[in-house]
C-alpha positions as semicolon CSV with decimal commas, in nm:
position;residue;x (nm);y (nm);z (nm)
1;X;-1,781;-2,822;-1,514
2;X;-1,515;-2,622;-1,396
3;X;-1,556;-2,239;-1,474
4;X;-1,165;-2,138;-1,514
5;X;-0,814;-2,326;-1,626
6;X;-0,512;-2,099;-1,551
7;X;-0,236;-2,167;-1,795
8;X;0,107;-2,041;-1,715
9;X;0,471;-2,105;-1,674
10;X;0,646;-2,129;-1,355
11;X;0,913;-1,949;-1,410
12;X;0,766;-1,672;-1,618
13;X;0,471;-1,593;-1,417
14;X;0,380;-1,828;-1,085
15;X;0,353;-1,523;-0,846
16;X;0,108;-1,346;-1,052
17;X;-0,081;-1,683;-1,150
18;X;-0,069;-1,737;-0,709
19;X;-0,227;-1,417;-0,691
20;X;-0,487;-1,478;-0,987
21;X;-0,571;-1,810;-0,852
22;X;-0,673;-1,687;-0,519
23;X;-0,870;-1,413;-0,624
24;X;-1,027;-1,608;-0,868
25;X;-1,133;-1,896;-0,619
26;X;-1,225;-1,628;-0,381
27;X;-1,476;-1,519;-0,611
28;X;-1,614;-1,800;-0,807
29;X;-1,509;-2,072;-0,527
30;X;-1,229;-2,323;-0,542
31;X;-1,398;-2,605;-0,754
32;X;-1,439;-2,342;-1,010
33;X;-1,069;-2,289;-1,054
34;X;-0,802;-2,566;-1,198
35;X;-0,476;-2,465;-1,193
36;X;-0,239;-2,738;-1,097
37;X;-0,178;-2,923;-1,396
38;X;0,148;-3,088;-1,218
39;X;-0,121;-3,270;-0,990
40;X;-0,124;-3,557;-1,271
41;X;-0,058;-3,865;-1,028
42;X;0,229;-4,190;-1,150
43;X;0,052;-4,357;-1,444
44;X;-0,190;-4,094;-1,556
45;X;-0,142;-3,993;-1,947
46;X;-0,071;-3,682;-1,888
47;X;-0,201;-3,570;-2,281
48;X;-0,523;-3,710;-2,158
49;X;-0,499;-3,543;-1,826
50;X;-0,461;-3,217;-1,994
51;X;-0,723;-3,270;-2,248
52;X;-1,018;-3,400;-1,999
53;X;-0,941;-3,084;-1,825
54;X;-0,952;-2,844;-2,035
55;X;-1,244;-2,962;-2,186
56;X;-1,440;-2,942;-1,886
57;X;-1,369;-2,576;-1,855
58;X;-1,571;-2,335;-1,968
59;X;-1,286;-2,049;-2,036
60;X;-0,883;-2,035;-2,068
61;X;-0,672;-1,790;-1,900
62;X;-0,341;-1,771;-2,054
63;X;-0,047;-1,567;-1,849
64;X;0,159;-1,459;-2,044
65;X;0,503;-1,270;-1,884
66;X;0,775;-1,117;-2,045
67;X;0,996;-1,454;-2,051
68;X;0,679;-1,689;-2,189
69;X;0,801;-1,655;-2,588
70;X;1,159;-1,738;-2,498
71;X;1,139;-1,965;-2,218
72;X;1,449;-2,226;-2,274
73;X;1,510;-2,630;-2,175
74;X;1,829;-2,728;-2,028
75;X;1,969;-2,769;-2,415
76;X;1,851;-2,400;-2,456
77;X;1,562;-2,482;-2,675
78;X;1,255;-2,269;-2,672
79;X;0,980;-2,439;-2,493
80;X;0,716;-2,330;-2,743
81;X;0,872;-2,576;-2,995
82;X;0,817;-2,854;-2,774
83;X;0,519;-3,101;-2,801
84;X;0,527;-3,212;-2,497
85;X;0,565;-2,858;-2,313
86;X;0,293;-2,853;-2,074
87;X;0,157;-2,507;-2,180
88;X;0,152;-2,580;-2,520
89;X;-0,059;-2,844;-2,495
90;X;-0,266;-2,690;-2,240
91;X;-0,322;-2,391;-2,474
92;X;-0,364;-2,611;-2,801
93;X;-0,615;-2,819;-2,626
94;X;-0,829;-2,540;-2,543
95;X;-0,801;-2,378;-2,895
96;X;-0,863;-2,733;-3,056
97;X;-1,182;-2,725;-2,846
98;X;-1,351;-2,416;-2,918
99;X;-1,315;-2,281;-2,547
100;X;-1,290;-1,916;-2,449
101;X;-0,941;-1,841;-2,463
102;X;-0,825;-1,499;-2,261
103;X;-0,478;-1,398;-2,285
104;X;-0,374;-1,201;-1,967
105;X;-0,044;-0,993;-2,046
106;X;0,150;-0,936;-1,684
107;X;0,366;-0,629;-1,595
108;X;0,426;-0,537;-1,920
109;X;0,457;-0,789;-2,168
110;X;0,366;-0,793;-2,541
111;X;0,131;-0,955;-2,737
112;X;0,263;-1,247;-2,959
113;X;0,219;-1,234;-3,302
114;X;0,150;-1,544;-3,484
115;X;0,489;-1,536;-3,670
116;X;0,604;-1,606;-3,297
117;X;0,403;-1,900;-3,197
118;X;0,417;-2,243;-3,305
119;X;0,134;-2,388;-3,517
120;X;-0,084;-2,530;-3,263
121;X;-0,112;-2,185;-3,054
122;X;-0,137;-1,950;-3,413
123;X;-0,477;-1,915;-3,315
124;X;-0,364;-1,702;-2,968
125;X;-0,195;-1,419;-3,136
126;X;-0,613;-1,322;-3,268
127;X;-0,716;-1,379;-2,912
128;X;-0,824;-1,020;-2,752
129;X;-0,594;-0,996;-2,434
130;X;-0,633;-0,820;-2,088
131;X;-0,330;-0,687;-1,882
132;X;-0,209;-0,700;-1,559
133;X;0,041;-0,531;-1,398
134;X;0,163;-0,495;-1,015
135;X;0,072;-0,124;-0,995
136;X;-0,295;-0,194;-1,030
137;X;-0,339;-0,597;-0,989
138;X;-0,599;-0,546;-0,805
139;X;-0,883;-0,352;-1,033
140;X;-0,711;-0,516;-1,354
141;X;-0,806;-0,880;-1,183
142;X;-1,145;-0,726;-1,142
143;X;-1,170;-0,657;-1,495
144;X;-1,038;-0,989;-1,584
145;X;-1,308;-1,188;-1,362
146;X;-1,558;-0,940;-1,532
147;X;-1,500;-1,063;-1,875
148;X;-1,483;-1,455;-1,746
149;X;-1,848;-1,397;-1,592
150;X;-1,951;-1,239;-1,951
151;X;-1,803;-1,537;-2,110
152;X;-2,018;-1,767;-1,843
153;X;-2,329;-1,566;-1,962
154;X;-2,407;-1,393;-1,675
155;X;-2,264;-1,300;-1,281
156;X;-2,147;-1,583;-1,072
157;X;-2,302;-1,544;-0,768
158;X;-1,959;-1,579;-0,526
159;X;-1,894;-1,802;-0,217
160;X;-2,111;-1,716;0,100
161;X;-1,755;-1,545;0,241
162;X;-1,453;-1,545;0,234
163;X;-1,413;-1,775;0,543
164;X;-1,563;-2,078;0,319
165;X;-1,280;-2,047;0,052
166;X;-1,011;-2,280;0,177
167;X;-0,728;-2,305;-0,048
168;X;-0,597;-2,669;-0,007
169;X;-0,433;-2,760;-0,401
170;X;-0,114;-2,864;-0,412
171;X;0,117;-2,562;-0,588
172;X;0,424;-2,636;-0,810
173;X;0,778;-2,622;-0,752
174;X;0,855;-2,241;-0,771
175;X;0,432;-2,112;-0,748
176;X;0,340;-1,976;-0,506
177;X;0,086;-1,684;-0,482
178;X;0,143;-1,281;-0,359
179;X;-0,200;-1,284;-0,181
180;X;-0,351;-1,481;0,093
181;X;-0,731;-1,540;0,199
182;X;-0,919;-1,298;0,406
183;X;-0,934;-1,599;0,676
184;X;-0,560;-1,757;0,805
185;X;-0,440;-2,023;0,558
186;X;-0,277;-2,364;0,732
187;X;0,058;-2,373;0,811
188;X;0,125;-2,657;0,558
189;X;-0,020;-2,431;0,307
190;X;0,220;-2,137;0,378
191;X;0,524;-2,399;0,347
192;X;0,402;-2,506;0,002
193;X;0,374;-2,156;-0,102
194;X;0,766;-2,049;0,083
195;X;0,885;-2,048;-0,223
196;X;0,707;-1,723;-0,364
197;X;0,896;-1,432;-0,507
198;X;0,654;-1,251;-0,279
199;X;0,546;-1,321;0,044
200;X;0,189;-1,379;0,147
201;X;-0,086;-1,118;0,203
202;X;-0,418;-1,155;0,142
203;X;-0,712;-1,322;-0,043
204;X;-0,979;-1,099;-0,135
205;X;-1,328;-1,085;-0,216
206;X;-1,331;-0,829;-0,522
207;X;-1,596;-0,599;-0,618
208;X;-1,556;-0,589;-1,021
209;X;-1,559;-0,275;-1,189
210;X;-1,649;-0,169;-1,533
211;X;-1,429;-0,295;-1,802
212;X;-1,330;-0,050;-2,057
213;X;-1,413;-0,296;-2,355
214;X;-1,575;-0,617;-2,375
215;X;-1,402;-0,921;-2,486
216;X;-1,421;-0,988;-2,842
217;X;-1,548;-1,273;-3,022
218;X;-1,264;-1,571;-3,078
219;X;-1,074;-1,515;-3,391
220;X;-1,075;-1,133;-3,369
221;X;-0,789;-0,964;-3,246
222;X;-0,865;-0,631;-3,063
223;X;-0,570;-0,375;-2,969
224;X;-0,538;-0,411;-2,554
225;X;-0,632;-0,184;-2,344
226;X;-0,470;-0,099;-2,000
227;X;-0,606;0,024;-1,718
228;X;-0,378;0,242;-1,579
229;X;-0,401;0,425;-1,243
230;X;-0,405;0,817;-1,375
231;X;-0,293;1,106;-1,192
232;X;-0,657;1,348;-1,070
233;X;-0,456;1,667;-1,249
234;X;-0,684;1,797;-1,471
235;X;-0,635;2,207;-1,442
236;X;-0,987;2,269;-1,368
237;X;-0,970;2,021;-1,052
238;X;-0,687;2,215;-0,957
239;X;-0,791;2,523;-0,997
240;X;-1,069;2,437;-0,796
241;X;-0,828;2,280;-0,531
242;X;-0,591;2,585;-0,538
243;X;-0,881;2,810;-0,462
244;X;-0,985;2,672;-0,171
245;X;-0,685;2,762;0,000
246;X;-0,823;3,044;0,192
247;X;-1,151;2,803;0,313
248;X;-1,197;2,721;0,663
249;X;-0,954;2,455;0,792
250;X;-1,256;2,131;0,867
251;X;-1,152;1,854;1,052
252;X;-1,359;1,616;0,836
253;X;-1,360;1,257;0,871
254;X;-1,053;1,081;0,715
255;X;-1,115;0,840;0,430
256;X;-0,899;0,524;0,507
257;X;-0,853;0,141;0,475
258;X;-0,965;-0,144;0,291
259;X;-1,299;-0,326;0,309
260;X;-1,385;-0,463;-0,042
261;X;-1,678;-0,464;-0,109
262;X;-1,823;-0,820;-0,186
263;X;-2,039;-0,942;-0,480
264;X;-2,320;-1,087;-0,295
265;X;-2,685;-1,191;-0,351
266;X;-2,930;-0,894;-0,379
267;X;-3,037;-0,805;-0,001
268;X;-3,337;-0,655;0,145
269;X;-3,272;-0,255;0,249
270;X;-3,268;-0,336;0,614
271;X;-2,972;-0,572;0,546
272;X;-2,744;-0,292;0,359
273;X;-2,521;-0,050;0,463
274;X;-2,787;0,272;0,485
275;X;-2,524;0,516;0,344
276;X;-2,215;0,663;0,488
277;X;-2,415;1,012;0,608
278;X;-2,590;0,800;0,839
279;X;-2,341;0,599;0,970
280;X;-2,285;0,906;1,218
281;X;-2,005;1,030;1,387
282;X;-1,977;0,669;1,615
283;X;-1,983;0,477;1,311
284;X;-2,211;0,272;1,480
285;X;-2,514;0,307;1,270
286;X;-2,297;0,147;0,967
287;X;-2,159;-0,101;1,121
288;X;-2,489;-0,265;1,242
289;X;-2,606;-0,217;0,916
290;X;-2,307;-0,400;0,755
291;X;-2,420;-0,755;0,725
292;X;-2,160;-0,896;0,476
293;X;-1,874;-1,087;0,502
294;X;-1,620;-1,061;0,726
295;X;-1,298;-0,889;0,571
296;X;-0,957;-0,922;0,728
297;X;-0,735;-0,719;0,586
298;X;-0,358;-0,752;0,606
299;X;-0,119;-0,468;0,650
300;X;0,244;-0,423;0,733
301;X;0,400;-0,201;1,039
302;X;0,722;-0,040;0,953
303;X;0,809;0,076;1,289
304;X;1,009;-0,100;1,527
305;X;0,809;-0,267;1,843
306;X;0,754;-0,052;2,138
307;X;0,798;0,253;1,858
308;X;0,457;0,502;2,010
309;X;0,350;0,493;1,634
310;X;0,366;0,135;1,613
311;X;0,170;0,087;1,968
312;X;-0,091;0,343;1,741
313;X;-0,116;0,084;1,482
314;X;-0,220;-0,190;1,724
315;X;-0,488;0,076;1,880
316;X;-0,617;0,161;1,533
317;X;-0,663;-0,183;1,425
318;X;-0,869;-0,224;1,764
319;X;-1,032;0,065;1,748
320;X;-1,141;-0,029;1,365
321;X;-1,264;-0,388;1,511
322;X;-1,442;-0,192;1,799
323;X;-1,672;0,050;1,529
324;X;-1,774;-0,217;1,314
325;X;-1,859;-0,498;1,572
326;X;-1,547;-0,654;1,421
327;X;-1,676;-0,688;1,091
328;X;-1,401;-0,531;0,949
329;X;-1,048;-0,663;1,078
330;X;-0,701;-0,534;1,028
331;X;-0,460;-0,808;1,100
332;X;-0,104;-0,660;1,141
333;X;0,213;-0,755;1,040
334;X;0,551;-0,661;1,186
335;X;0,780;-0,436;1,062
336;X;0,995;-0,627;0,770
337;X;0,809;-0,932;0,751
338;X;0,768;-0,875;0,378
339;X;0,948;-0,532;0,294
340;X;1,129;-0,293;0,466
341;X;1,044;0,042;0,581
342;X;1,178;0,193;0,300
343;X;1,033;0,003;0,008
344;X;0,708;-0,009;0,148
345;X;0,501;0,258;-0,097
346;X;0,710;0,003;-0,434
347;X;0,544;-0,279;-0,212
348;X;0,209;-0,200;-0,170
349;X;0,185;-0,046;-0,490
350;X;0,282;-0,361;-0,683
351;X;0,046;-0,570;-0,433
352;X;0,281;-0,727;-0,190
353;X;0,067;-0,615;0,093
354;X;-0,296;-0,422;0,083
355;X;-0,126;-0,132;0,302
356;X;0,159;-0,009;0,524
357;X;0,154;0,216;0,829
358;X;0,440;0,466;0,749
359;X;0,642;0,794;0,778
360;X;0,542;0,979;0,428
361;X;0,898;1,115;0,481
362;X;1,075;0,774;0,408
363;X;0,934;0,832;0,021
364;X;1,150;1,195;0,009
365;X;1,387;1,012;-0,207
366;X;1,068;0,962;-0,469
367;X;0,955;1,314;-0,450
368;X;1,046;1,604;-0,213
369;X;0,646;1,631;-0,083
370;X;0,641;1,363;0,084
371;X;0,859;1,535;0,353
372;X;0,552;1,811;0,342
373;X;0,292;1,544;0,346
374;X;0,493;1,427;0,688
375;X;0,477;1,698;0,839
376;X;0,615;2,107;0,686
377;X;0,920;2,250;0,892
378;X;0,803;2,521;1,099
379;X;0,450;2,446;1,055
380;X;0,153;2,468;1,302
381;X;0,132;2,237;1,624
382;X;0,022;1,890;1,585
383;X;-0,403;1,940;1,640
384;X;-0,343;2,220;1,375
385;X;-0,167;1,951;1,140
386;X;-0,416;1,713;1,152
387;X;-0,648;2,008;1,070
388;X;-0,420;2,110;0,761
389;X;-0,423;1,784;0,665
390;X;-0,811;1,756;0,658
391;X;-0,838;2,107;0,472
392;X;-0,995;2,023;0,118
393;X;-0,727;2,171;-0,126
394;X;-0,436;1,970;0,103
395;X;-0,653;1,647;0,119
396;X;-0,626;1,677;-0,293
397;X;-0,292;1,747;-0,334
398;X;-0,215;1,511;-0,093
399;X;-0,370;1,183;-0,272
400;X;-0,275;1,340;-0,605
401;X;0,070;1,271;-0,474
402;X;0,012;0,926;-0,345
403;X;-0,181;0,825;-0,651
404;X;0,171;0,923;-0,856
405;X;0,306;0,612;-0,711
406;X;-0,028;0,375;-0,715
407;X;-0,137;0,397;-0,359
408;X;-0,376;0,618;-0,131
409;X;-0,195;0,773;0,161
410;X;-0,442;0,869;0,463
411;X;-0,371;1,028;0,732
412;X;-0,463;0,773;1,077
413;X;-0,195;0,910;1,372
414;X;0,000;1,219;1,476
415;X;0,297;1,251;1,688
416;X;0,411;1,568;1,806
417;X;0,546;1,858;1,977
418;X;0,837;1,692;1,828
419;X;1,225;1,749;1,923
420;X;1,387;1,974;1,690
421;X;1,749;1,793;1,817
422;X;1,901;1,560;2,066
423;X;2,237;1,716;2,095
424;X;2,584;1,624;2,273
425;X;2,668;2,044;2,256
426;X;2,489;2,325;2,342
427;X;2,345;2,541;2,077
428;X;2,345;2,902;2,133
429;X;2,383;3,073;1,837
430;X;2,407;3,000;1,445
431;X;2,752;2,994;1,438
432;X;2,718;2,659;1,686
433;X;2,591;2,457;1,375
434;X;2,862;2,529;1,150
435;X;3,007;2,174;1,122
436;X;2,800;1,945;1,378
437;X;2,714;1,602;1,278
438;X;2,410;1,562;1,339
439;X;2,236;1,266;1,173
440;X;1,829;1,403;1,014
441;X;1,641;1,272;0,718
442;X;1,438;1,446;0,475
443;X;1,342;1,817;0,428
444;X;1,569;1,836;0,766
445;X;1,868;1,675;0,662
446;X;1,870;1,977;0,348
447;X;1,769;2,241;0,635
448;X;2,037;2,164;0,865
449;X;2,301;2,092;0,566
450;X;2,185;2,455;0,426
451;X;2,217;2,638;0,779
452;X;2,627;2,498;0,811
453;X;2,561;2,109;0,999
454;X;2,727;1,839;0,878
455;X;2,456;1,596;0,798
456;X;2,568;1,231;0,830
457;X;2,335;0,909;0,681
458;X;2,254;0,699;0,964
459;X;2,033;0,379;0,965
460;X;1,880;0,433;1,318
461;X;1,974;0,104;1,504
462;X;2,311;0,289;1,476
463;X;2,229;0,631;1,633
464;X;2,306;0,556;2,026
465;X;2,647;0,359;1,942
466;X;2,747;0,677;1,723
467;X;2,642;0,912;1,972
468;X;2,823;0,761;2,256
469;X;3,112;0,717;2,103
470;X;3,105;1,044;1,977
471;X;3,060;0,972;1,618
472;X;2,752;1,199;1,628
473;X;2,710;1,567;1,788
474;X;2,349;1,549;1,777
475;X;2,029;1,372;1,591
476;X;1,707;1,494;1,481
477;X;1,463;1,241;1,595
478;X;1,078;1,274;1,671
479;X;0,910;1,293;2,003
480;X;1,048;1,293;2,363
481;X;0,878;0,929;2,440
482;X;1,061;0,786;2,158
483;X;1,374;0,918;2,236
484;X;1,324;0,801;2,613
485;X;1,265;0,454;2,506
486;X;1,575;0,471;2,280
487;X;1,824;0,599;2,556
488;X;1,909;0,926;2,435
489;X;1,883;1,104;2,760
490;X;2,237;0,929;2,813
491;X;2,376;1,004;2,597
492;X;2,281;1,379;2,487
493;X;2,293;1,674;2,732
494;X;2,053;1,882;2,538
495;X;1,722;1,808;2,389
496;X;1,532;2,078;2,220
497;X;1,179;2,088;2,246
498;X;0,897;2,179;2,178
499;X;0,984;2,165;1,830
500;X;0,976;2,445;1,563
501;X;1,140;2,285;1,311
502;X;1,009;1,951;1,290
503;X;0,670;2,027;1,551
504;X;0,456;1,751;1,425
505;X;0,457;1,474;1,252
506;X;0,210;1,263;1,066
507;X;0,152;0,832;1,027
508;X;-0,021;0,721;0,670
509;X;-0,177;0,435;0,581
510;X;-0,080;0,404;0,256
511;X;-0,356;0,145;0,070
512;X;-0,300;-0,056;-0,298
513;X;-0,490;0,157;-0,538
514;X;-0,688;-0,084;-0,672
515;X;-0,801;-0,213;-0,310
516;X;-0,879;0,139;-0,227
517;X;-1,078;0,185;-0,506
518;X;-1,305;-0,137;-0,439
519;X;-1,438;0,016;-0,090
520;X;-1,797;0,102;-0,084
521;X;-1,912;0,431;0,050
522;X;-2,067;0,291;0,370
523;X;-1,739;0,062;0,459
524;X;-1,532;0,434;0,452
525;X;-1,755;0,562;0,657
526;X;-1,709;0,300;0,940
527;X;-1,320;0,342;0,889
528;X;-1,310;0,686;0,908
529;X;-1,448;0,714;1,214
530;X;-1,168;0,495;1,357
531;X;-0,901;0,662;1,196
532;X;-1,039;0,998;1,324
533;X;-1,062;0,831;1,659
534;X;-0,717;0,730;1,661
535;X;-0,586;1,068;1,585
536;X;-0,775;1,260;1,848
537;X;-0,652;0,972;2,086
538;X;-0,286;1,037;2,014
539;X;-0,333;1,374;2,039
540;X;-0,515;1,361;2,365
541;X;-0,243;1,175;2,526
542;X;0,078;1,339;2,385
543;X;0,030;1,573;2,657
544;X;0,087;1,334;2,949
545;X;0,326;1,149;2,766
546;X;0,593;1,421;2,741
547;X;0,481;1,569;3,053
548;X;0,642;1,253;3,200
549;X;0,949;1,220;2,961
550;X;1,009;1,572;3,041
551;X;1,008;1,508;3,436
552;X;1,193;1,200;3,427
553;X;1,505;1,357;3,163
554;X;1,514;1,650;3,403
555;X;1,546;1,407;3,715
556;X;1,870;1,262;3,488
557;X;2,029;1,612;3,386
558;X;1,912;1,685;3,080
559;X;1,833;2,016;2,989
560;X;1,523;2,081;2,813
561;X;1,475;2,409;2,649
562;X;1,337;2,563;2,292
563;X;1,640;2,617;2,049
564;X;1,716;2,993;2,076
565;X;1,531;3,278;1,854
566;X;1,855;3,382;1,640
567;X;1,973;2,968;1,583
568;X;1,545;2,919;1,489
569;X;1,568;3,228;1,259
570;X;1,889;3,126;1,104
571;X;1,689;2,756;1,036
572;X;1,388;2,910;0,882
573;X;1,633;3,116;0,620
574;X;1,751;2,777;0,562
575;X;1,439;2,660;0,515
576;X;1,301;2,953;0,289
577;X;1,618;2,848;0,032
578;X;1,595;2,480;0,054
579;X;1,208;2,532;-0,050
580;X;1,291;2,743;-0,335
581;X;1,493;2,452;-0,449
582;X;1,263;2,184;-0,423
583;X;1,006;2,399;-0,569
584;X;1,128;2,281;-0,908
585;X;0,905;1,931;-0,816
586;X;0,598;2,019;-0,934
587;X;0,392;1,780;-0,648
588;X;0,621;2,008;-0,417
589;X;0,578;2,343;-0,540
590;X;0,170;2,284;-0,540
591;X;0,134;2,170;-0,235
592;X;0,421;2,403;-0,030
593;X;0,177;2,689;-0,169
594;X;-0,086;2,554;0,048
595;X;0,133;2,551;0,372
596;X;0,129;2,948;0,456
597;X;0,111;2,908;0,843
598;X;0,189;3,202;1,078
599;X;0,574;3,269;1,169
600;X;0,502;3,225;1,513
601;X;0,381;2,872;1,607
602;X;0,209;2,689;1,904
């Protein structure tokens, strides 16, 4: 008997019934899951088709999207009211046959009310529904395979690992799932699926998590209920939070990535992870311990190759590999395979990848912390950054932030001393600002506008043209490697560093909500340890690195000096009012009260 039938429409819903199919066979198995009704072959009643399928399956799920009531024909008449529609009599036959019928409402959509539905599918409008929606797919598809294993009578015990779940069924014209397997799908699979509104990611094995309600008996309608991802800002917490400002800055361990945590048979002690305490500072310890399944987990760069925080990526994802005898695996995906830089917190948020490796400041445009969470103008040196970053209160404030917007943002690489700018002109005194264009993003785009520059909006593959053509005076832009590797030593006279204005910068993993909140203590532990790894490394190196830029841009003419104590002091005024302005965001104003660092940095 099959376990599951997935009802839905193509063009109302085939991404989200891609996604639901492939966590569903990842945790039940494939032959557990019919979805394909289309698979009918020449000849084959299809009525009958329909009808020996359904009745083999032990429960229903029926997406239903925003466009599944008023879903038209070529003659502009409502589906619904069709016989023949395949979803009607895929839903009738199930209702007809006393099976478990589970409405599953997607990114927003309404229940129907009987008035609504045809005859055949009255029944529906009493069914109790689940929803789904892209901010939290992930821990509302746990809920949903929660209430089919209820249904079942009891826990399916799921496939040995992910590696054994194959995906091989044919998919209709226009479906196409979000997510892809844990293990690399087949080639011919990813052309069947080209058609997806979203590109492939991942196939996961879920851990299921409480469900707020259980599902109520056929023929009783019970009001959904969401699961919604809620901002941690109860007052109390905050207090808390707030008062732990003056605490001593810990470099703790940083909680990162994405092993879900599989539903497997019962083991013995030795076999589980002990705990993350004793996983130790190595990692080690847990990552012997960890005998489940191998996880690979796919994330999405969004810097451009041969970028130093892009080269950090590949070195985390080893490093990660190296901790947990490569029981855990990060497989990486280049910057804009599936969204761009800029729309990657919308993108894993909604599930189009598990994570991102990003710039917190490309989110500015969502709320004005994220330029804080990248790194605060005149703030400490990078090692003291990475400590802020660790300090309780900011760690809070910090995922409070994130969690806004339906992902976990964790710090995993720091770049720094930064250059405060690349410039054509020398810059002497505040009165050498007044009016040059100088292309900066973020908090520094407001800081140099404030102090008199003449900000221009630059996409960055357009910075060296502008600059030597003159188009541009001068650009703020990250570390002394970077800029090496970009060219700007010839095209700018002046570069100058070490940074007080922008003096370090922070990378993020940012990490689905939902997938974040399936990892098991033990799994974090083994991640952290990489991800603290990786920032010591980056730190430990920046030295040498800009030693070397520094040596060879001399050897080319380039003066290198620190931007001069009246043009600094003129910036940090700028600063001061640009702050007070933002400080109308409350995210901002909370955590700008935690970044009191000394006037006088490293």
């Amino acid at each position: 008997m099959t376990r599951v039938f997935i009802s839905y429409r193509r063009d109302d819903s085939a991404a989200y019934a891609g996604r639901l199919y492939d966590r569903l066979t990842a945790h039940f198995g494939q032959d557990q899951v019919f979805m394909d009704i289309d698979q009918i072959g020449p000849g084959e009643d299809f009525v009958e088709a329909i009808q020996r399928t359904v009745s083999a399956s032990e429960t229903a799920v029926v997406l239903i999207g925003k466009g599944w009531l008023s879903a038209a024909d070529a003659d502009g008449k409502r589906r619904l009211d069709d016989p023949d529609d395949f979803v009607c009599l895929e839903i009738a036959a199930a209702l007809e046959r006393k099976i478990k019928v589970v409405p599953v409402l997607l990114g927003g959509a309404a229940m129907p009310k009987t008035s609504q539905l045809p005859e055949s599918l009255a029944l529906l409008a009493r069914r109790n529904a689940i929803e789904i929606s892209d901010t939290r797919f992930h821990s509302d598809a746990n809920r949903l395979i929660k209430a089919i294993e209820k249904i079942g009578g009891g826990v399916q015990t799921p496939i040995a690992s992910a590696e054994s779940s194959n995906v091989d069924h044919a998919t209709r014209s226009g479906h196409a799932d979000s997510t892809t397997a844990s293990v690399d799908i087949s080639s011919s699979e990813r052309s069947q699926r080209a058609s997806s509104p979203e590109p492939a990611v991942r196939r996961e094995i879920p851990k299921p998590i409480p469900e707020p309600h259980a599902l109520e008996p056929p023929g009783e309608f019970v009001p959904m209920v969401g699961q919604g991802l809620k901002r941690k800002s109860s007052e109390t917490k905050r207090q808390r939070v707030l008062g732990g400002i003056g605490a001593v800055l810990a470099l703790t361990t940083i909680g990162l990535m994405m092993v879900l945590r599989p539903t497997e048979p019962k083991r013995e002690p030795s076999e589980r992870l002990s705990s993350a305490g004793e996983a130790g500072p190595s990692g080690k310890a847990a990552a012997a311990g960890y005998s489940g399944v191998l996880v690979k987990i796919r994330g999405q760069d969004t810097f451009p190759p041969g970028d130093g925080r892009s080269v950090a990526l590949r070195v985390f994802a080893k490093t990660l590999g190296d901790v947990s005898s490569e029981r855990i695996q990060l497989d990486v995906l280049p910057s804009g395979s599936v969204f761009k830089s800029f729309e990657s917190l919308d993108a894993v948020a909604r599930g189009a990848a598990d994570a991102a490796w990003v710039s917190a400041a490309y989110f500015y445009g969502k709320s004005p912390a994220f330029a804080l969470i990248d790194g605060p103008p005149f703030g400490p040196s990078p090692a003291k950054y990475a400590q802020w970053r660790q300090d309780p209160g900011v760690k809070a404030s910090v995922e409070d932030i994130y969690r806004e917007f339906g992902v976990s943002g964790l710090l995993c690489a720091v770049t720094g001393p930064n250059v405060d700018l690349w410039s054509r002109k020398r810059i002497d005194q505040p009165a050498d600002l007044k009016g040059l264009k100088t292309r900066a993003v973020g908090l520094n785009s407001d800081i140099l506008t404030a102090a008199g520059a003449a900000v221009v909006g630059l996409p960055a593959g357009e910075i060296y043209p502008a600059l030597s053509q003159g188009k541009l005076d001068a650009i703020q832009l990250s570390d002394l490697p970077l800029g090496g590797a970009l060219g700007l030593p010839s095209v700018t006279n002046h570069v100058y560093f070490p940074g007080r204005m922008a003096p370090a910068a922070g990378v993020d993993l940012i990490v689905n909500a939902g997938v974040w909140d399936g990892l098991t203590a033990e799994a974090r532990a083994v991640i952290e340890s990489a991800c603290q790894r990786n920032v010591q490394a980056m730190l430990d190196a920046s030295d040498a690195e800009n030693r070397t830029a520094v040596i060879s841009m001399a050897s080319k003419g380039v003066t290198i000096e620190v931007l001069p104590a009246p043009v600094l002091a003129h910036l940090r005024t700028a600063w001061m009012k640009v702050a007070a302005d933002k400080s109308t965001d409350l995210s901002f104003s909370r955590l700008f009260a935690l970044t009191r660092f000394p006037a006088k940095t490293e």
